[in-house]
NUMAR-399978 format. One line per 2 residues: their letters; for each residue y, z, x of C-alpha. Coordinates in steps of 0.05 Angstrom, whole numbers, plus 5000, padded with zeros to 4 digits. Each point is the difference from the previous one (the first is absolute). Layout:
# residues N
A = Y Z X ~ ...
***
This chain:
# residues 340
XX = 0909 6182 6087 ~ 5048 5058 4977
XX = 5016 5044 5049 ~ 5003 5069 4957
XX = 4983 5056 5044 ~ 4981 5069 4960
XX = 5009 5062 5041 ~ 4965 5059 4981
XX = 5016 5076 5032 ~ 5004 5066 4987
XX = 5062 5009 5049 ~ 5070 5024 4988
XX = 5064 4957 4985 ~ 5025 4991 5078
XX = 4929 4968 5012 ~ 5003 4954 4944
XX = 5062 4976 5016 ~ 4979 4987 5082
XX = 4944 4962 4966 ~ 5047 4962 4963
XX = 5050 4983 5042 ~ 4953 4973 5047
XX = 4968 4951 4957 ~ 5003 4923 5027
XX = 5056 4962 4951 ~ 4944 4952 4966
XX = 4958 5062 4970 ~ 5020 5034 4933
XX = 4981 5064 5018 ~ 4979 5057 4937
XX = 4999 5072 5022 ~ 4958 5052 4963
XX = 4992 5070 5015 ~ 4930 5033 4983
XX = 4985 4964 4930 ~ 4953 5017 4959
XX = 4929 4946 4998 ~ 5040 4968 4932
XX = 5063 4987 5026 ~ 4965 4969 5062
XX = 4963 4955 4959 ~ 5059 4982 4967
XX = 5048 4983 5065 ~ 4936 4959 5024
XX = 5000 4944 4956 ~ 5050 4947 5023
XX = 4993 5031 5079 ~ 4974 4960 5061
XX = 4996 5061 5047 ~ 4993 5074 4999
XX = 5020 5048 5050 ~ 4969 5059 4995
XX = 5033 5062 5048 ~ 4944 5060 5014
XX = 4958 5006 4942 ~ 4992 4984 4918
XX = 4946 4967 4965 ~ 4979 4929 4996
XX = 4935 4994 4973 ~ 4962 4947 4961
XX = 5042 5017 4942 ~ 5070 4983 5030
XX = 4971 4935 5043 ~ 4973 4968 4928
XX = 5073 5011 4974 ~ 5033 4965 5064
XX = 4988 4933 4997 ~ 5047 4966 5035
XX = 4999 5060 5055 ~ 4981 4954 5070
XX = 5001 5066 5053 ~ 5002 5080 4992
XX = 5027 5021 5072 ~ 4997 5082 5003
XX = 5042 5034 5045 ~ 4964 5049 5040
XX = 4926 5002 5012 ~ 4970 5026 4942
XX = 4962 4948 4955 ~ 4945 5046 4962
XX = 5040 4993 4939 ~ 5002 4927 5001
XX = 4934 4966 4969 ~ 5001 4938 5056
XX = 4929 4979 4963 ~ 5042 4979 4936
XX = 5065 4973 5049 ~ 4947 4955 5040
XX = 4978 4979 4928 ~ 5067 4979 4974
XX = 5010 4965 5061 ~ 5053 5059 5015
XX = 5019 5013 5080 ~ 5001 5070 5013
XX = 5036 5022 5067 ~ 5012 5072 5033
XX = 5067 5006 5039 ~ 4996 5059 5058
XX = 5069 5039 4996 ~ 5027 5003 5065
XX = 5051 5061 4985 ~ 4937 5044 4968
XX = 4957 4988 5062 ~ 5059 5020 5042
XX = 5005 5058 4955 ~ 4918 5023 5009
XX = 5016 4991 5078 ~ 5066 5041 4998
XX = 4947 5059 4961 ~ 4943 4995 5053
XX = 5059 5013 5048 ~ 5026 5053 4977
XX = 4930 5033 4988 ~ 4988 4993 5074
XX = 5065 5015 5022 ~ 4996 5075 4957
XX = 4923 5009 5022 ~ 5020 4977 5071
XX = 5064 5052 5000 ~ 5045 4942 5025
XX = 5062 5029 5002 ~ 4989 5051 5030
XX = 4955 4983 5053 ~ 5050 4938 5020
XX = 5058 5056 5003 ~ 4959 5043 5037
XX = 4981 4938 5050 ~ 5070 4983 5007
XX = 5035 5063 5014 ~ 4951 4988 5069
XX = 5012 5081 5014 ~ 4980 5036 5063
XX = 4977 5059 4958 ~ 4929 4959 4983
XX = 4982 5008 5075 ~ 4993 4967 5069
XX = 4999 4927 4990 ~ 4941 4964 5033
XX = 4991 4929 5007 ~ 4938 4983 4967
XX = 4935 4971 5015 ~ 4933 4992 4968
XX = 4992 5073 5015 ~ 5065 5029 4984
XX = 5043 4999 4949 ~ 5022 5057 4954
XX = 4974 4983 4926 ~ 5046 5029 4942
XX = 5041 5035 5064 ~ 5051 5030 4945
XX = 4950 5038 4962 ~ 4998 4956 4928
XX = 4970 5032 4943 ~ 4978 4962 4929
XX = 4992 4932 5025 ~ 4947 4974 4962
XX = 4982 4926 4979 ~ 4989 4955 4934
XX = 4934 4975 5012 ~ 4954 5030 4944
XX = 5058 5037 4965 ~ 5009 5003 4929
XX = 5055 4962 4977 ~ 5022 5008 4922
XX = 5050 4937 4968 ~ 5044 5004 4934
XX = 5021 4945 4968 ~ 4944 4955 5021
XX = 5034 4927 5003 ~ 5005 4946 5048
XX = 5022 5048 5051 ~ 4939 5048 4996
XX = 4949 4933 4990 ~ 5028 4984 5076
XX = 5007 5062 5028 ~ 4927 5025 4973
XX = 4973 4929 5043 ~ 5042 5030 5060
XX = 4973 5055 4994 ~ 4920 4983 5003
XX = 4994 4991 5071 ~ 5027 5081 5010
XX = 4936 5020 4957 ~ 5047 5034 4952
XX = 4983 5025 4931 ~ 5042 4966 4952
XX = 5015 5034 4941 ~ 5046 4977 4940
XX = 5035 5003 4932 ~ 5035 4955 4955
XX = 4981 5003 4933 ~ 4960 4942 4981
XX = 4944 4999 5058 ~ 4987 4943 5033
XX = 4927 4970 4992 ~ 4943 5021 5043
XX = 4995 4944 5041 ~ 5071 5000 5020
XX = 4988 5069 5018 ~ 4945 4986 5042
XX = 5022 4939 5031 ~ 5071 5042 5024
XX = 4958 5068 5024 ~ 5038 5046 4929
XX = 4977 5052 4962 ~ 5038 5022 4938
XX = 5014 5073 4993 ~ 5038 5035 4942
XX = 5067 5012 5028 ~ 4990 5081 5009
XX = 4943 4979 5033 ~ 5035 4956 5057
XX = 5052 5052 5011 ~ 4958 5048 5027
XX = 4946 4954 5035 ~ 5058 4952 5036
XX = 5015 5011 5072 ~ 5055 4949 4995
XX = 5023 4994 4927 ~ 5034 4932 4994
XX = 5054 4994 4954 ~ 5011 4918 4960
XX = 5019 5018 4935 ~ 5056 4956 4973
XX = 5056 5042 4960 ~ 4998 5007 4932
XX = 5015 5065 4958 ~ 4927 5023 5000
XX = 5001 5008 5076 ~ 5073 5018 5011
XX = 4994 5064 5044 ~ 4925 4998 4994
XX = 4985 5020 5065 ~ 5023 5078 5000
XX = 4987 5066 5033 ~ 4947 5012 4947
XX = 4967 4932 5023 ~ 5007 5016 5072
XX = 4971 5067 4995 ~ 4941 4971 4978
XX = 4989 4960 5068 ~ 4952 5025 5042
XX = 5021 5041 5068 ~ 5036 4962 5048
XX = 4995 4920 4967 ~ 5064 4958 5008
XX = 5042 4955 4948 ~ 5025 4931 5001
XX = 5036 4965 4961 ~ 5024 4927 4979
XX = 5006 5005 4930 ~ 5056 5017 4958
XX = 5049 5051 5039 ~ 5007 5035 4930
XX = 4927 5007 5001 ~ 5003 5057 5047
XX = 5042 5072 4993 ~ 5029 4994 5076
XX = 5012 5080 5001 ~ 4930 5025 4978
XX = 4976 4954 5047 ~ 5040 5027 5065
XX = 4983 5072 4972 ~ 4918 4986 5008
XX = 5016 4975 5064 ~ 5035 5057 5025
XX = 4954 5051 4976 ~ 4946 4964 5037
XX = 4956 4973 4937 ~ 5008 4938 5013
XX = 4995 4969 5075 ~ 5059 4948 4992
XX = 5020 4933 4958 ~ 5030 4938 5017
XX = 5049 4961 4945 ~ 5030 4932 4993
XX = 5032 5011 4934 ~ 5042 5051 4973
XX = 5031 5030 4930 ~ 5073 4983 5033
XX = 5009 4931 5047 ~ 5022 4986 5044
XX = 4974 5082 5019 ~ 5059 5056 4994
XX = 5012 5054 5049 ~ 4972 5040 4961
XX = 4929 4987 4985 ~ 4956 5049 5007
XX = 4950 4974 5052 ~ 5052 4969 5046
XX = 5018 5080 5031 ~ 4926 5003 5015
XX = 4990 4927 5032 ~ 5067 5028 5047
XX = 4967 5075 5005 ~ 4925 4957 5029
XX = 4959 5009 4947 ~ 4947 4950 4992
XX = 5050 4953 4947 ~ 5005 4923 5010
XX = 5053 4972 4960 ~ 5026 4928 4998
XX = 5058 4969 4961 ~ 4955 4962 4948
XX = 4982 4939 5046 ~ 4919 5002 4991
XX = 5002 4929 4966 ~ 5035 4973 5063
XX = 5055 4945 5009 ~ 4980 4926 4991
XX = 5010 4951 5051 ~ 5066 4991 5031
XX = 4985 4921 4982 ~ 4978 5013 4938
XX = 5051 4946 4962 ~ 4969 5020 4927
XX = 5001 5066 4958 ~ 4928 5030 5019
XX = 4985 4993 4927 ~ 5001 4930 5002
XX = 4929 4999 5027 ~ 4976 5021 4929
XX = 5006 4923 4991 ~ 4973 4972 5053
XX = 4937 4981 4976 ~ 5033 4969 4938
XX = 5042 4954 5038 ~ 4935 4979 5039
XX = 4957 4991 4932 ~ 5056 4956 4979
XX = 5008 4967 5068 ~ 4927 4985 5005
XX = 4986 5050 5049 ~ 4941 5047 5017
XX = 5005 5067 4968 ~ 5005 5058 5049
XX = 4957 5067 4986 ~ 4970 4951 4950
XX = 4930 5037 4964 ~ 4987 4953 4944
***
């Protein structure tokens, strides 16, 4: 069996290459980026695997085209637009592959959610400054103790908040399944919606993107750069936010216009935000929001490490588990995530 691997995304140059590089010595790996339902036909015909990153199309169409194709492994969780019927028929495997760096990314979110709702900065400051101006100090007991003894205002909680996601990928599919045991609404936008059952089965509702502005207590920003959404996010946008929601943010840095941002914050419209990426990195002295984090405002901000760091025994690029279940079809082995 030939061991030609087709890789499919919609991801910039730097990923492709990771992808790439990683790729065990025996596979002849073909990168594509976001083709069109022809050219994937095309690339198809002489191929024994297809990996498929995040979304794009394989319907009957495509699988009647592919016949040498022996496994479609997509990377990430979303399958809808795969038609497994017609795989199964063709005697196709079809795998999902969970992306360890995008679920660390929807926990990194929930935490900084909590940790803006919660006022966490402040309140640990407050805690640790351990000042003699709160009071007598008491040692406590079931019946005494001094709840909230330094007088804490706008501590409020997630549970049944609205929360409102651009740029509704991989990221938001995890974050929205984090998110259903908090009862929150989830509202989003991308611009193809994603069929009603995937809606229901994640807890979304799509909302027109004025819409989700001014609904969102938490508006979560995911949007990947591109010269549509440079800057998108702007004091017009914020404006539009309802009294007192937050922002977070791990998207594109560029995404975001730093300085309007602060400015809503300081007035008081908005109630804080909490960043992981920025429009310069590593951050500059300058940006906007990092006077307010160092004034006590309610602004979390961390030097773009949501997607953590792998293993320290990791002895293989991270990407290289895009091919694991290749190397185990060709090895004979049992599929993981395996649904057809």
């Amino acid at each position: 069996m030939n061991s030609i691997v087709l890789f499919t995304t919609d991801r910039g140059e730097s990923h492709q290459q990771a992808a790439l590089e990683a790729a065990p010595p025996e596979m002849e790996v073909r990168m594509l980026r976001a083709p069109g339902r022809a050219a994937l036909k095309e690339a198809l015909a002489d191929v024994s695997f297809l990996i498929s990153e995040r979304s794009g199309v394989i319907d009957r169409d495509v699988i009647a085209g592919a016949t040498n194709l022996k496994l479609i492994q997509r990377l990430g969780s979303l399958t809808f637009d795969i038609d497994l019927e017609s795989a199964a028929e063709a005697g196709i495997a079809v795998c999902y592959w969970p992306v360890e760096n995008v679920i660390r990314v929807a926990e990194h979110i929930v935490m900084q959610m909590l940790a803006l709702t919660k006022r966490l900065l402040e309140v640990e400051r407050i805690t640790l400054e351990a000042s003699p101006d709160w009071g007598e100090s008491r040692r406590t007991d079931e019946d005494t103790f001094a709840y909230n003894w330094s007088g804490r205002s706008g501590i409020g909680q997630l549970w049944q908040r609205t929360v409102g996601i651009i740029g509704m990928g991989e990221i938001g599919v995890e974050l929205a399944r984090r998110l259903q045991g908090f009862g929150c609404e989830v509202l989003y936008n991308k611009r193809t919606p994603l069929p009603v059952h995937v809606e229901k089965e994640l807890g979304l509702t799509y909302a027109e993107s004025a819409d989700l502005f001014t609904r969102s207590d938490f508006l979560v920003n995911l949007l990947p750069y591109s010269k549509e959404t440079d800057m998108l996010l702007d004091e017009a946008k914020f404006k539009q936010m309802k009294q007192g929601a937050f922002v977070v943010s791990c998207g594109s840095g560029s995404i975001l216009d730093e300085a309007a941002l602060a400015e809503t914050i300081r007035e008081g419209k908005l109630a804080g935000a909490a960043l992981d990426t920025f429009e310069w990195e590593p951050v500059r002295a300058d940006q906007p929001l990092l006077a307010l984090a160092k004034e006590g405002y309610n602004v979390l901000l961390t030097p773009h490490t949501a997607a953590g760091t792998p293993p320290e025994n990791q002895s293989e690029p991270a990407r290289a588990r895009d091919y694991i279940n290749i190397r185990r079809y060709l090895a004979g082995q049992e599929l993981l995530y395996r649904l057809v």
